[in-house]
C-alpha positions as CSV (number, residue, x, y, z in Angstrom):
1,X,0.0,0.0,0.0
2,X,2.9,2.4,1.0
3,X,4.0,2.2,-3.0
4,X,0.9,2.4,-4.5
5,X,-0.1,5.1,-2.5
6,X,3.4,7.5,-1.7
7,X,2.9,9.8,-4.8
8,X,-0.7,10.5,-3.4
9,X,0.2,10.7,0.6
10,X,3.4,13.0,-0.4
11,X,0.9,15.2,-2.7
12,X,-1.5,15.3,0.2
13,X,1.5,16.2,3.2
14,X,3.0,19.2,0.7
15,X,0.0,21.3,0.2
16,X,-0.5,20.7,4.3
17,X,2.6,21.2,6.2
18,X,0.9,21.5,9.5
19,X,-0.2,18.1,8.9
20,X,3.2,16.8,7.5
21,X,4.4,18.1,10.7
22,X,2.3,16.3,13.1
23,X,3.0,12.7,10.9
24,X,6.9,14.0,11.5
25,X,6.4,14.6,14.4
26,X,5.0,11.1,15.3
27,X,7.4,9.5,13.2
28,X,10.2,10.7,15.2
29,X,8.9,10.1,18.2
30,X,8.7,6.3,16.8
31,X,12.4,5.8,15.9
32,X,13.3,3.8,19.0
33,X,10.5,1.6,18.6
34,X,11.0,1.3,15.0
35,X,14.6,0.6,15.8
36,X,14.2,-2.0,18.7
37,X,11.2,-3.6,16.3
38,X,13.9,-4.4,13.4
39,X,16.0,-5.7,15.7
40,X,13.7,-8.7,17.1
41,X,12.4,-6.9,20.0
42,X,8.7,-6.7,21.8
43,X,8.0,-3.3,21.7
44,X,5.2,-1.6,23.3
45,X,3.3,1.8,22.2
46,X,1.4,4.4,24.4
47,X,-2.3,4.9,23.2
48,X,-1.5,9.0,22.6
49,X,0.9,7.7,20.2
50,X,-1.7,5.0,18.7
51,X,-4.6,7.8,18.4
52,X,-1.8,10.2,16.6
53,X,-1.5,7.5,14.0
54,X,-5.7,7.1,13.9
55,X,-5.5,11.3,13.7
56,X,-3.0,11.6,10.5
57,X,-4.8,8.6,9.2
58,X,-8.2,10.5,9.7
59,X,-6.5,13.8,8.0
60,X,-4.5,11.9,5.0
61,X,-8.3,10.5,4.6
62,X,-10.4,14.0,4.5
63,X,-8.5,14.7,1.4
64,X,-7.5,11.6,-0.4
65,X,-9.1,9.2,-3.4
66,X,-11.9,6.7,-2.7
67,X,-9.0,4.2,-3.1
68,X,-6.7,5.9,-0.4
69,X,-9.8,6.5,1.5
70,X,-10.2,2.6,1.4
71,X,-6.5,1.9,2.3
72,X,-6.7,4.4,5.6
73,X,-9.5,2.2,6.4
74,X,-8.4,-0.8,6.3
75,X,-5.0,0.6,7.9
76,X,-7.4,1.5,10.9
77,X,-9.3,-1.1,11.4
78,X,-6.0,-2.8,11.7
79,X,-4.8,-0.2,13.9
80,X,-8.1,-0.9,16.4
81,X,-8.3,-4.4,16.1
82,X,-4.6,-5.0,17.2
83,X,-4.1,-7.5,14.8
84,X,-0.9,-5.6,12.4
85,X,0.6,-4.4,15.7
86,X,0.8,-7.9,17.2
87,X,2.2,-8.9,13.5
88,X,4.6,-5.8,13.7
89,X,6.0,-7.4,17.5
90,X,4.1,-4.3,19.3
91,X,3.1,-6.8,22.7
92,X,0.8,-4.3,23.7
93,X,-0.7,-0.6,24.1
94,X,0.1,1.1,27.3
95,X,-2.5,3.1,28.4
96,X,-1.3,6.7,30.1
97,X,-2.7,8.4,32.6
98,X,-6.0,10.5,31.7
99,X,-6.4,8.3,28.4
């Protein structure tokens, strides 16, 4: 999906770079996971950081193609049923306080 849809989703981030910085933003604060994920390791995500995924998602999908549209929510669905993070070695989401 990431290939098929890059041209799109880059089009989309460059005419809104207050929402290409938030996905930046959320990308970087990612990295170590990312990192430790490559590497073998059981990672574990905070549910602020899950819902900033769902909130990019939910922005890339206000202005994309019915077929993006149907990507972002098939992405989410994933994202919500758990399913793609258990497949991406993400053990669980931590919930923070006031979440």
């Amino acid at each position: 999906m990431f290939y098929r849809h890059a041209l799109e989703v880059t089009t989309i981030l460059v005419k809104n770079p207050s929402l290409a910085a938030d996905a930046r933003n959320i990308m970087n604060a990612m990295l170590p996971e990312v990192k430790a994920a490559t590497q073998g390791k059981a990672i574990t995500i905070g549910q602020a950081q899950l819902n900033g995924i769902i909130s990019i998602l939910d922005a890339l999908g206000s202005e994309a193609s019915p077929d993006l549209k149907r990507s972002i929510q098939r992405i989410k669905r994933d994202l919500q049923q758990k399913n793609v993070l258990n497949k991406m070695g993400i053990k669980k989401v931590k919930r923070e306080k006031g979440l």
